[in-house]
ZAMARGU-4260 file (C-alpha; in steps of 0.2 Angstrom, whole numbers, plus 5000, padded with zeros to 4 digits):
<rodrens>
0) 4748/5283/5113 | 4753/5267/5104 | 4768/5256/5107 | 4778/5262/5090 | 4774/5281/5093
5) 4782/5279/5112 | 4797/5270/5105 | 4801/5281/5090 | 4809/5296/5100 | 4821/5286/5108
10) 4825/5273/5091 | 4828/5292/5084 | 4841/5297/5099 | 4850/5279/5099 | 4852/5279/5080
15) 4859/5294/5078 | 4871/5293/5094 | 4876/5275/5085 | 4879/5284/5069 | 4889/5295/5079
20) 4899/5281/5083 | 4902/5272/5070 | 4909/5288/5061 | 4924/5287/5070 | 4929/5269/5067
25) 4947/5271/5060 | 4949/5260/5044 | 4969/5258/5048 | 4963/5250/5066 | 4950/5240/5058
30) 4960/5222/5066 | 4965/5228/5082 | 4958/5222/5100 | 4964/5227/5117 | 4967/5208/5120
35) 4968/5191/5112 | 4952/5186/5117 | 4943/5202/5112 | 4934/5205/5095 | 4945/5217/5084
40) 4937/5236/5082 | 4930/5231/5064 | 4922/5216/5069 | 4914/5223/5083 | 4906/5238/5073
45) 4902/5227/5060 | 4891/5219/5072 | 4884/5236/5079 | 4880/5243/5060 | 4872/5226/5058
50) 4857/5228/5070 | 4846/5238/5065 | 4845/5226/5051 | 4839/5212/5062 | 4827/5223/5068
55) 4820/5226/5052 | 4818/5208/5047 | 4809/5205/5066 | 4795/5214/5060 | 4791/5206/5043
60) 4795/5187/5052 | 4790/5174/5065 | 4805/5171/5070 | 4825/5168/5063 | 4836/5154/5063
65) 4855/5161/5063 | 4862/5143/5062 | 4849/5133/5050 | 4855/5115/5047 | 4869/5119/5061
70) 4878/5132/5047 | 4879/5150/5051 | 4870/5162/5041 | 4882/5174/5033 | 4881/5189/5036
75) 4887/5207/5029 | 4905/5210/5031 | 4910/5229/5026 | 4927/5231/5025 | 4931/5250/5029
80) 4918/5265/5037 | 4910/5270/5021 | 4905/5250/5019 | 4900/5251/5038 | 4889/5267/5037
85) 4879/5263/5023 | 4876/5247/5029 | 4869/5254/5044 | 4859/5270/5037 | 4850/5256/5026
90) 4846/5245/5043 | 4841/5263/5052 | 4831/5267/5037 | 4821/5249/5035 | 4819/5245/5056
95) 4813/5265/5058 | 4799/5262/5042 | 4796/5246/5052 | 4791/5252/5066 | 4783/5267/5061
100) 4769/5257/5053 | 4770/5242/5068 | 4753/5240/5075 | 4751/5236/5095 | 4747/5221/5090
105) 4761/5216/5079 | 4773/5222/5093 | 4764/5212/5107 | 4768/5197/5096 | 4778/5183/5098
110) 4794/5183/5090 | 4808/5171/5092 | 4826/5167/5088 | 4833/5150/5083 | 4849/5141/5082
115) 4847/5126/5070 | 4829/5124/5071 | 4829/5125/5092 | 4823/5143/5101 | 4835/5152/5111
120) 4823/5164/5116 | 4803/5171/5111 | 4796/5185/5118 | 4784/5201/5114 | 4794/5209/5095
125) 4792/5226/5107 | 4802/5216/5120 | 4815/5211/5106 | 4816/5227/5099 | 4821/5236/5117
130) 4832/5221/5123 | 4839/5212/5110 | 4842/5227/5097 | 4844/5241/5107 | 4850/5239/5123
135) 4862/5226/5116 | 4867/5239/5104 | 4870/5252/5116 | 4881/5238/5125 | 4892/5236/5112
140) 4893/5254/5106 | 4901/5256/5122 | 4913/5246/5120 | 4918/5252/5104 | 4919/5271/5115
145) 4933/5261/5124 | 4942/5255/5112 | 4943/5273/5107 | 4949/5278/5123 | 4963/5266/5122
150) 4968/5271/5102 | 4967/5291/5108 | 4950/5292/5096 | 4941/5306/5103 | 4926/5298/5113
155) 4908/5305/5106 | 4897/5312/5120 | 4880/5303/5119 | 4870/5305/5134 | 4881/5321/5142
160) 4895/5326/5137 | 4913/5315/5137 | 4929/5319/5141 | 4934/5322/5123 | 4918/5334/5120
165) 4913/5343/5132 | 4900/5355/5123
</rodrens>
C-alpha cells in the first residue's frame, strides 16, 4: 500500500475531530486564557485552523522559512469562528488533495523548516506531516478541550466519548 493511502484514513478521522473542535470556539471568549502566560482561546485556534495549511504548502516546497530576514511571516488572523472555519476547511481541503496525489517518494523527501535562513529541523515530509502537523495539532486541540472545561463549553468526544457526550 503506498504511504498516502495509509495516512488518509486517519488525516480523514483527525480533520473531522479538529473541525469538531474548532466549532465550539465561542467568539465572546475569543481573548480569554486560564492564565497570564497562557495564549487566549482565539489565538490558540487560530494556530490549530492554521495547520493544515502548512501542510499544504510542505508538499509543493523544500522547505519554509517563518522568520526570513529575522521578520516573522504574517500569518492569517480570523477574527470570530465563521473566519476560523473556513480558514481551516480550505487548509483540510488543499493538505487532503496534497496527499492524495503524494508519491512515496515525495513523502520520503527531505523537508525542512527555517528560522531566518537557519534549519531548525529536516526530516522525511511523511515525518513532518505525522509530527509536526498532526500530532502537534492533536496537542493543541486538546488544549483548546480544556479550555472548554474551564468556560463550561461542552467537551467534544473524539476518540471515546467525553464527559459532555457520552453517545
Amino acid at each position: 500500500m503506498p504511504i498516502n493511502q495509509s495516512l488518509l484514513p486517519e488525516f480523514d478521522h483527525e480533520m473531522a475531530n479538529t473541525r469538531k473542535t474548532l466549532e465550539r470556539v465561542p467568539d465572546n471568549k475569543w481573548d480569554w486564557k486560564p492564565d497570564p502566560k497562557s495564549t487566549a482561546m482565539g489565538a490558540l485556534a487560530n494556530h490549530v485552523a492554521t495547520m493544515p495549511l502548512w501542510a499544504s504548502d510542505m508538499f509543493s516546497t523544500e522547505s519554509f522559512d517563518f522568520a526570513p530576514g529575522g521578520k516573522p511571516v504574517s500569518m492569517p488572523n480570523p477574527k470570530n469562528r465563521a473566519e476560523l472555519l473556513a480558514l481551516f476547511d480550505q487548509g483540510a481541503k488543499a493538505t487532503r488533495k496534497a496527499l492524495e496525489s503524494a508519491t512515496d517518494e515525495q513523502l520520503l523527501k527531505q523537508w525542512a523548516l527555517l528560522q531566518n535562513g537557519a534549519t531548525v529541523f529536516a526530516m522525511p515530509r511523511v515525518a513532518v506531516l505525522r509530527g509536526m502537523i498532526m500530532n502537534h495539532l492533536i496537542h493543541h486541540r486538546a488544549q483548546l478541550c480544556v479550555y472548554f472545561r474551564l468556560n463550561g463549553i461542552p467537551v467534544p468526544a473524539l476518540y471515546g466519548p467525553s464527559a459532555d457526550e457520552q453517545n
